[in-house]
KETIDREN-870413 format. One record per residue (C-alpha): residue in one letter; x, y, z. Coordinates in steps of 0.001 Angstrom, whole numbers, plus 500000, padded with zeros to 6 digits. Example, Ala and Ser with C-alpha at 12.3 -4.5 7.8 and 13.67 -1.06 7.14 Angstrom:
! residues 2
<'A'; <512300; 495500; 507800>>
<'S'; <513670; 498940; 507140>>
//
This chain:
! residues 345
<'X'; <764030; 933541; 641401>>
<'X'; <762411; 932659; 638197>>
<'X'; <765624; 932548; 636453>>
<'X'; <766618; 930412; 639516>>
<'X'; <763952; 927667; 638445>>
<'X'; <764551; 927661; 634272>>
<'X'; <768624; 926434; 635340>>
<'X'; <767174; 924293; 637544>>
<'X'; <764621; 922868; 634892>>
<'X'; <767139; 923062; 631795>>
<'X'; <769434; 920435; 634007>>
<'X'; <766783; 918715; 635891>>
<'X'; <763600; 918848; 633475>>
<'X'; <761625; 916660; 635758>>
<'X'; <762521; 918381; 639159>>
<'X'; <760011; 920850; 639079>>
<'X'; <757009; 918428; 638154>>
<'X'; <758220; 915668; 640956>>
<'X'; <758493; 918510; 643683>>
<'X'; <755076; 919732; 642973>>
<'X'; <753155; 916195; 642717>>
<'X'; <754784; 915433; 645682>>
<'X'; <754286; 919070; 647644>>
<'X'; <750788; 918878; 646714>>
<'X'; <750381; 914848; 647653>>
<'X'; <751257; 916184; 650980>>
<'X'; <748874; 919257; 650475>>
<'X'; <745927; 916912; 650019>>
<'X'; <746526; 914805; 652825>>
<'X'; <747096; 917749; 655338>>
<'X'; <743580; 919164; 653976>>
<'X'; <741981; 915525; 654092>>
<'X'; <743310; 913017; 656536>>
<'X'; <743141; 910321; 657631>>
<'X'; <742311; 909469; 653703>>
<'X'; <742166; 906711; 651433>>
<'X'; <744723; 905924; 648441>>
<'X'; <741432; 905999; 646181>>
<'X'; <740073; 908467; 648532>>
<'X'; <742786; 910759; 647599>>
<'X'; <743133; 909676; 643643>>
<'X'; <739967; 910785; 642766>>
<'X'; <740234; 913912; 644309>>
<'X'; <743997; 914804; 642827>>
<'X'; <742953; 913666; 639532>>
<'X'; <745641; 910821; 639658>>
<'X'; <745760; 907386; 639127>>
<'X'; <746217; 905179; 641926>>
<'X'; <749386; 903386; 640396>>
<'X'; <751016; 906745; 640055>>
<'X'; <749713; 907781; 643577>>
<'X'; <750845; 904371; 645229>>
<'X'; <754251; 904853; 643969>>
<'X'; <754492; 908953; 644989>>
<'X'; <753051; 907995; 648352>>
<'X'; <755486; 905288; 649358>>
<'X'; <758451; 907149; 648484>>
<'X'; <757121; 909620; 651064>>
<'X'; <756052; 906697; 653486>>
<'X'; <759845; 905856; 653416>>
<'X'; <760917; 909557; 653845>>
<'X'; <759255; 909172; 656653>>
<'X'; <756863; 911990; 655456>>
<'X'; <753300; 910155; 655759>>
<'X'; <752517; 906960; 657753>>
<'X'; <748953; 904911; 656693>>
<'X'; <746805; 903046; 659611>>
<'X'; <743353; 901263; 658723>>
<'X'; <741689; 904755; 659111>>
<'X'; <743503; 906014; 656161>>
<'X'; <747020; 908702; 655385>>
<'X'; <748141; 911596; 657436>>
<'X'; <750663; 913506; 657722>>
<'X'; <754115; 912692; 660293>>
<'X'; <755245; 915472; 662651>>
<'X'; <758234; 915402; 660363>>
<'X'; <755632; 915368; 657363>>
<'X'; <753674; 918708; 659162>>
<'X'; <757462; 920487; 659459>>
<'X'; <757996; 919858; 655730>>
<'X'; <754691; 920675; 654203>>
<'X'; <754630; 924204; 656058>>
<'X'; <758273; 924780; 655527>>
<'X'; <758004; 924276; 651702>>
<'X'; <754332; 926232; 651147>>
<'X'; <756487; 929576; 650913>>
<'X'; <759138; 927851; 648402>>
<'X'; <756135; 926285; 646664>>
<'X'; <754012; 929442; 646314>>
<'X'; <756895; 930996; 643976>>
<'X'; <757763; 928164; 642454>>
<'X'; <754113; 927722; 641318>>
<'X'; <754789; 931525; 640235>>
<'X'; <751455; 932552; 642715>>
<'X'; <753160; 935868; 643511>>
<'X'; <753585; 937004; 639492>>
<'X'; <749657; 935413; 638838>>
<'X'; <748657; 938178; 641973>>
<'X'; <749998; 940971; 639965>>
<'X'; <748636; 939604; 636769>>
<'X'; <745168; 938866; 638318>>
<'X'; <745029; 942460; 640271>>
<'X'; <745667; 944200; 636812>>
<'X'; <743499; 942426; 635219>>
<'X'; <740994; 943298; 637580>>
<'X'; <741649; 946472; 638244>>
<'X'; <742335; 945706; 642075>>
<'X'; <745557; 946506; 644241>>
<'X'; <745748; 943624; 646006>>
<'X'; <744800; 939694; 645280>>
<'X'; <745993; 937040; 647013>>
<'X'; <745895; 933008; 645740>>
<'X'; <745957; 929928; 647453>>
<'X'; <746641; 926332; 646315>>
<'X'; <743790; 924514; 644954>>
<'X'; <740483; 924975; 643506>>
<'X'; <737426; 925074; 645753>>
<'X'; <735040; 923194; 643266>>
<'X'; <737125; 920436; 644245>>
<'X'; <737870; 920667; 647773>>
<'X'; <736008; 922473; 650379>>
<'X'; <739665; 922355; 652744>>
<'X'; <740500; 925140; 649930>>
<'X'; <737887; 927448; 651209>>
<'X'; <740129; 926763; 654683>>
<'X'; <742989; 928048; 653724>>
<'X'; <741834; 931235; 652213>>
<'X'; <739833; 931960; 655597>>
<'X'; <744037; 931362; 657104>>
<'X'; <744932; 933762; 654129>>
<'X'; <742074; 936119; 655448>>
<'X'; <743093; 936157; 659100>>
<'X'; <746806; 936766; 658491>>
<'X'; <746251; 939576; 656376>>
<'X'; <743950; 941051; 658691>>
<'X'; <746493; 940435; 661495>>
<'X'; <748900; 942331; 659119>>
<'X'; <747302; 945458; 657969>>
<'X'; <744832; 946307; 660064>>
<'X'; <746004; 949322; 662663>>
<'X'; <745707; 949003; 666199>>
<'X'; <742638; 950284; 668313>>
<'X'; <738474; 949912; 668206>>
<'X'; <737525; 948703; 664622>>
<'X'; <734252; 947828; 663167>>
<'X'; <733958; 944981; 660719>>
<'X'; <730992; 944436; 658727>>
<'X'; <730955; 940621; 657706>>
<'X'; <728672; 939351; 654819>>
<'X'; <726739; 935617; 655053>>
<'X'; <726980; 932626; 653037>>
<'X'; <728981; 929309; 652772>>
<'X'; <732171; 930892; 652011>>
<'X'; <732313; 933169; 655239>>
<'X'; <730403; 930534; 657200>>
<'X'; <733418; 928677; 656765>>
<'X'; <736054; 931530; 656951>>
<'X'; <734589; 932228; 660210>>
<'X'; <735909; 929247; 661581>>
<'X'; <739634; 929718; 660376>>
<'X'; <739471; 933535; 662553>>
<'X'; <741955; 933283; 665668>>
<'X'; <742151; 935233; 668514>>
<'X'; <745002; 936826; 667833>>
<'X'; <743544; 939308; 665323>>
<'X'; <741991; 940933; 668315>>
<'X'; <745816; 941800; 669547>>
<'X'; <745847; 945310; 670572>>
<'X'; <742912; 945898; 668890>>
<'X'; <739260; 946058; 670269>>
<'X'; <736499; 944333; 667659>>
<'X'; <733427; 944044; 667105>>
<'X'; <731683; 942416; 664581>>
<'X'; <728788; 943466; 663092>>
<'X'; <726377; 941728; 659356>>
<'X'; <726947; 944081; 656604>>
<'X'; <723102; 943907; 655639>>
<'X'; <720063; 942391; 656698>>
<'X'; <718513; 938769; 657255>>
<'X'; <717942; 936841; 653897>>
<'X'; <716577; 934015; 653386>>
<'X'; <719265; 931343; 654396>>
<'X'; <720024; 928646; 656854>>
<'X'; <720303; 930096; 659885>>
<'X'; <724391; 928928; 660049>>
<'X'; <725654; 931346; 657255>>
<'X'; <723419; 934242; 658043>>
<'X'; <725402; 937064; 658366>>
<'X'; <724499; 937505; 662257>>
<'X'; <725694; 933982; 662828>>
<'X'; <728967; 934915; 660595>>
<'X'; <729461; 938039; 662632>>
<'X'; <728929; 935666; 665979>>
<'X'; <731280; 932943; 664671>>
<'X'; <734084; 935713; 663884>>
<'X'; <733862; 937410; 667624>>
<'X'; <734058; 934264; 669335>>
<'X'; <736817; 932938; 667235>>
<'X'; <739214; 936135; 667890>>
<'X'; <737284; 937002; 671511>>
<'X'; <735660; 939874; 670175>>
<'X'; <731916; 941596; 670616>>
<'X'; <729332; 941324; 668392>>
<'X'; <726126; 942960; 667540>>
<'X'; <722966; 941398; 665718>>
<'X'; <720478; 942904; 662894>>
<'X'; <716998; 941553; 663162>>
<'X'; <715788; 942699; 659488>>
<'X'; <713802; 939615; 658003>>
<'X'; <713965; 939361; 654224>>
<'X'; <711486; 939472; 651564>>
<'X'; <708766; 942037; 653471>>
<'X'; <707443; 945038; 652683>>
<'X'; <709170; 948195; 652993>>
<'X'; <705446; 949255; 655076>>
<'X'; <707133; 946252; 657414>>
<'X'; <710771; 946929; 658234>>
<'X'; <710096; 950668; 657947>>
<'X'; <708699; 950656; 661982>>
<'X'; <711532; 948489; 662564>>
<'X'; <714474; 950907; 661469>>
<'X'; <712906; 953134; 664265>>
<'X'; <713974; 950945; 666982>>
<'X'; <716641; 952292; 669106>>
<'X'; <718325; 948944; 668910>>
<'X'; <718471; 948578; 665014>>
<'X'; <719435; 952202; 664557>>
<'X'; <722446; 951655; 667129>>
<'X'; <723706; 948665; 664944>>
<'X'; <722692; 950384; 661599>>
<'X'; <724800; 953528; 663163>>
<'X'; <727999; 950481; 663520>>
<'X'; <727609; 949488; 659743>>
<'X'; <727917; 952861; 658653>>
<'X'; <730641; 953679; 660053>>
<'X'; <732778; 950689; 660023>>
<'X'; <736534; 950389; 659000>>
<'X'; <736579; 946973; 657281>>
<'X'; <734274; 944740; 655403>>
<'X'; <734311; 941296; 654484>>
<'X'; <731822; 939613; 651797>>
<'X'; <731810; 936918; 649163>>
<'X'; <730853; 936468; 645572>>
<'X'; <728093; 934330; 644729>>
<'X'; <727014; 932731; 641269>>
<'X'; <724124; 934968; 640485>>
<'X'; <721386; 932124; 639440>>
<'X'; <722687; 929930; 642916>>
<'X'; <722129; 932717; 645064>>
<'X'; <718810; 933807; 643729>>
<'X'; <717361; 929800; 644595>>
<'X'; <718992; 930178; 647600>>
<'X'; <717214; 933651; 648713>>
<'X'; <713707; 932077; 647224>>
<'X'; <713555; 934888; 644984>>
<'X'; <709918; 934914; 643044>>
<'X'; <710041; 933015; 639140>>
<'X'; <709438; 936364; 637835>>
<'X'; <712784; 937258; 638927>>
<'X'; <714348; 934468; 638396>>
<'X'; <713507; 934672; 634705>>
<'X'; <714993; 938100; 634690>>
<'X'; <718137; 937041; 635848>>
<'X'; <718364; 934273; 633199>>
<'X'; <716895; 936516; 630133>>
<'X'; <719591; 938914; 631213>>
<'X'; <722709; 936434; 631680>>
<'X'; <723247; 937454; 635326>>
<'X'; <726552; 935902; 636584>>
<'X'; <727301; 937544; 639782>>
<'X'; <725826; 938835; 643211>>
<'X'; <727233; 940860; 645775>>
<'X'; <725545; 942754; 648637>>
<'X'; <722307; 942081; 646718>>
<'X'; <722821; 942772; 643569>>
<'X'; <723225; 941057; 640747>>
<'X'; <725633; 941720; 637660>>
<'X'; <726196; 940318; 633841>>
<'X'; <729311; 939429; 633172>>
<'X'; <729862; 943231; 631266>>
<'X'; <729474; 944612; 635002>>
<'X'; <726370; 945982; 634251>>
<'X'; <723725; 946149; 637308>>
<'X'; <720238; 943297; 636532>>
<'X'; <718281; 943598; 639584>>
<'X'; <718780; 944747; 643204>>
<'X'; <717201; 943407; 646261>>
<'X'; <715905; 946041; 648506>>
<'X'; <718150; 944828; 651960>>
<'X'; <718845; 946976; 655091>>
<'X'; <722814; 947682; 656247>>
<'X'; <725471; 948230; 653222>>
<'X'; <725041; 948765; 649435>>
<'X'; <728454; 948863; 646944>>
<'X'; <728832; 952567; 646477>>
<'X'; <729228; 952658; 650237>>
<'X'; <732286; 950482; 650192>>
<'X'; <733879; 953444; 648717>>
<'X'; <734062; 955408; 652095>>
<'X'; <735728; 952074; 654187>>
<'X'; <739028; 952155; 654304>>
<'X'; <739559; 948128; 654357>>
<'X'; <737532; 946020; 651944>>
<'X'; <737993; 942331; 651312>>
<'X'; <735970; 939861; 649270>>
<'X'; <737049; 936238; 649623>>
<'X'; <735559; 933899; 646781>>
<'X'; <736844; 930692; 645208>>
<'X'; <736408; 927915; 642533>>
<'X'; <736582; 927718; 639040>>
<'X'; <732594; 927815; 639093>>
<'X'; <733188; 931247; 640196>>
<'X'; <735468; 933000; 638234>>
<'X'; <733021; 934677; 635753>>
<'X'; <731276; 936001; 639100>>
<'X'; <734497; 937180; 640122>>
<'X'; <735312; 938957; 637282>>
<'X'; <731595; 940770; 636615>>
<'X'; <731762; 941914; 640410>>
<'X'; <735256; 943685; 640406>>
<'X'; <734187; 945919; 637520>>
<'X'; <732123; 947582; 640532>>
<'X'; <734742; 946946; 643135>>
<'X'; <736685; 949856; 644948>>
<'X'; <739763; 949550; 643631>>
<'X'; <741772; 949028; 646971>>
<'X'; <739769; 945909; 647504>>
<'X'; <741802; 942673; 648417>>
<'X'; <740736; 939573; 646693>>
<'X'; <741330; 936619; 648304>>
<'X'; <740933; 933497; 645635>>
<'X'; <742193; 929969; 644558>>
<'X'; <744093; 928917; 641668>>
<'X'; <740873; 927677; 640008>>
<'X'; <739351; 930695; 639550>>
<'X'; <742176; 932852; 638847>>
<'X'; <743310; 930505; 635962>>
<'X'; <739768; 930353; 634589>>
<'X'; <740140; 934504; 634824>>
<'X'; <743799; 934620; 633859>>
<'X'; <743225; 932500; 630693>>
<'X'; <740190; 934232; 629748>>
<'X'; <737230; 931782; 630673>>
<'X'; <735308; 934211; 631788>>
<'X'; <734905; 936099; 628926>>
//
C-alpha cells in the first residue's frame, strides 16, 4: 500500500496533502459542530483564507452545509468521513507508527488515533471508541471483571462505552484502587458506574477515603463489604487506567509540599496506580492506596492504558518501562510523534 501512495505522489505531488487537509477539515467538524470558520482555524492551525477556500469546495460537494449556529457535517458528509477514516489511517501510515511505537516501547499492542488531545478534548472521544471496539474484539465471552482506574481521561472514556460490549458476556465493573482525592465525577467508583450503565452492566463500589492513616482504613478492610469488592479486584480479567503527568496529578491528589518537592527534586514525569516515575522508569514515591498496585497487572490477562496528548508523551514513555508487556496502549498522534521522534528523551 505504501508503494501504492509514492506512484500516486510522484504523479500527483499534491494529492496526498489536499486529501488529508480536507479528510481532517471534515474530522474537525464531526468532533466540533456546529463550529465557526474562526472557530475551527484556530483550532486546525490554519488560516481562515486557506480554510474558507477548503471549506467551500466541500460546501459545493455537498459535504458540509453552514447555518447561523455554525458547520456540520451532511448525511452525505457523515457517509464520507467514516468511509475514508480506514483509507486515511494508512495513508497517514498509523498502522506502521503502531509497530514502531509498540517496539519502541516494549509493548505488543498500541493503537493511534487522529489528533492530539492537548488540542482537542473530542480526541480523548475517539480513543474511548478505539477502547470499546477493541474490547468488543478481544475480550472472550462469559462473566469478566474489569477494574477501571479514575481521572479525566476515563471519565470521559466512560461515556464512549456501548452496550454492546456486554454481548454474551456478563460485566461488572469494579475501581482498580481506592478513593483519592478528586472530584467526585472521575473517581474511579463513578468511572466504574459510568462504564456499567453505558454497556448495561453491574457495578460494585470501594469506600476507601484517601490520605488517612493506615490505623484508619485498617478496620475498614475488615468489612465484609470491602473485602467482597477487594476479593473482585484481585481477581479480575481486565484493567483499564490512564497515565497522568506526575507534578498534575500530585496537585490534583493535594499531596503535602514535602512531597511535592520530592517529586520536583527528583524530575518525576509520570503516575500510574499511585506511583510516580522519572522519565528513566525508575520508581520516586508511592502512595499507600487500597485495590491494585503494578506488579499485580502481571497476573491479568487483559491490560489497557489509554492516555493522550503531546503533554503526555514523556509520561507515557517513563510508565511503559514498568508496563506488562502485553499491555495495549491506546494514544493520539501527539504523543506518539513526541515519543516516535524522541521528545521524550
Amino acid at each position: 500500500m505504501h508503494s501504492e501512495f509514492a506512484w500516486i505522489e510522484a504523479i500527483a505531488p499534491d494529492f496526498m496533502g489536499v486529501i488529508t487537509k480536507r479528510y481532517q477539515i471534515l474530522q474537525f467538524i464531526s468532533w466540533m459542530a456546529p463550529v465557526g470558520r474562526r472557530a475551527l482555524a484556530e483550532q486546525m492551525k490554519l488560516s481562515e483564507r486557506v480554510l474558507r477556500t477548503e471549506t467551500e469546495f466541500l460546501r459545493k460537494q455537498g459535504l458540509i452545509e453552514s447555518s447561523k449556529s455554525g458547520m456540520v457535517l451532511t448525511s452525505q458528509g457523515i457517509d464520507v468521513f467514516q468511509g475514508l477514516e480506514q483509507f486515511m489511517n494508512r495513508l497517514l501510515g498509523f498502522k506502521e507508527d503502531e509497530k514502531r511505537l509498540a517496539e519502541k516501547l516494549g509493548i505488543d499492542h498500541c493503537l493511534i488515533v487522529s489528533g492530539d488531545a492537548d488540542q482537542s478534548s473530542r480526541v480523548m472521544d475517539e480513543m474511548g471508541k478505539e477502547l470499546n471496539s477493541t474490547l468488543q474484539m478481544i475480550l472472550p465471552s462469559g462473566r469478566l471483571t474489569i477494574a477501571v482506574m479514575g481521572g479525566t481521561t476515563m471519565a470521559r472514556v466512560a461515556q464512549q462505552m456501548s452496550y454492546k460490549l456486554s454481548a454474551g458476556r456478563e460485566l461488572t465493573f469494579v475501581p482498580a484502587r481506592g478513593g483519592v482525592g478528586e472530584a467526585v465525577a472521575i473517581q474511579a467508583n463513578s468511572v466504574a458506574a459510568s462504564m456499567a450503565e453505558a454497556t448495561d452492566s453491574q457495578y460494585r463500589v470501594l469506600y476507601i477515603p484517601e490520605n488517612v492513616s493506615a490505623e484508619t482504613y485498617q478496620p475498614l478492610l475488615r468489612e465484609p463489604s470491602v473485602q467482597a469488592v477487594l476479593q473482585l479486584i484481585d481477581n479480575a480479567q481486565v484493567v483499564i487506567h490512564s497515565i497522568g503527568d506526575a507534578l498534575v496529578m500530585a496537585k490534583r491528589r493535594s499531596m503535602s509540599p514535602e512531597a511535592i518537592t520530592k517529586l520536583r527534586e527528583q524530575h518525576a514525569v509520570s503516575e500510574t496506580f499511585g506511583t510516580f516515575f522519572d522519565a528513566s522508569g525508575n520508581v520516586i514515591y508511592k502512595i499507600p492506596r487500597i485495590g491494585l498496585q503494578i506488579p499485580d497487572l502481571d497476573h491479568i490477562p487483559y491490560v489497557f492504558a489509554v492516555a493522550g496528548g503531546r503533554s503526555k508523551a514523556k509520561a507515557i514513555a517513563a510508565y511503559m518501562k514498568n508496563a506488562p508487556s502485553r499491555t495495549w496502549l491506546i494514544t493520539d498522534v501527539g504523543a506518539s510523534n513526541a515519543i516516535l521522534t524522541g521528545e521524550t528523551r
